[in-house]
C-alpha angles and dihedrals in degrees: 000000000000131000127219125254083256095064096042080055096052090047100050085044094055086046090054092033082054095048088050097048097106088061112100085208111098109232103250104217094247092051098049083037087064100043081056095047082229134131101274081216097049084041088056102062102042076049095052082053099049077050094043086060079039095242091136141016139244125210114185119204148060093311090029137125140108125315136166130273119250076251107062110122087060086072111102122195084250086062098050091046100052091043083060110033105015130238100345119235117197092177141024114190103223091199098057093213102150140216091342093064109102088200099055095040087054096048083043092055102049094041078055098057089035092057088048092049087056098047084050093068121075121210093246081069087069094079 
């Protein structure tokens, strides 16, 4: 499986987002663009998705920027990923046998325990 750039951005800003979370100040997206070494306008829109599932929050204004729910520590990396990239798929069986295919029950299987690995860490383990 691999993940897009997008989602290797949203995971990297809800590990700094976590580190930070002690600041009162709320991380304006160029500065947190800058800490990444990423575009601030590519960075805002992987951002307005991660707001859109809630898993962070936006502030507009002069003292504004992202900042984490009171919640936080219930998001798990599965989350984030599928907030960026949708459900992942490791495999997809070309032949479309079925259950009986020993191939595609294997692949099933591991994206299976790899998915559950994601949804067991939670996004404060990033740091």
């Amino acid at each position: 499986m691999k993940f897009s750039k997008g989602t290797d951005y949203a995971l990297h800003a809800m590990a700094y987002l976590v580190w930070q979370k002690d600041s009162a100040d709320k991380l304006p997206v160029q500065e947190l663009a800058k800490k990444l070494d990423v575009s601030s306008t590519y960075l805002s829109k992987i951002l307005a998705r991660l707001v859109k599932r809630k898993y962070i929050i936006a502030t507009s204004g002069a003292k504004g920027g992202y900042s984490l729910p009171a919640n936080w520590k219930e998001i798990s990396v599965y989350d984030v990923i599928v907030a960026i990239d949708g459900e992942p798929t490791l495999f997809e069986d070309s032949f479309n046998h079925g259950s009986e295919c020993k191939i595609q029950r294997l692949m099933m299987e591991v994206e299976t325990d790899m998915i559950q690995a994601l949804k067991n860490r939670s996004i404060d383990q990033l740091i």
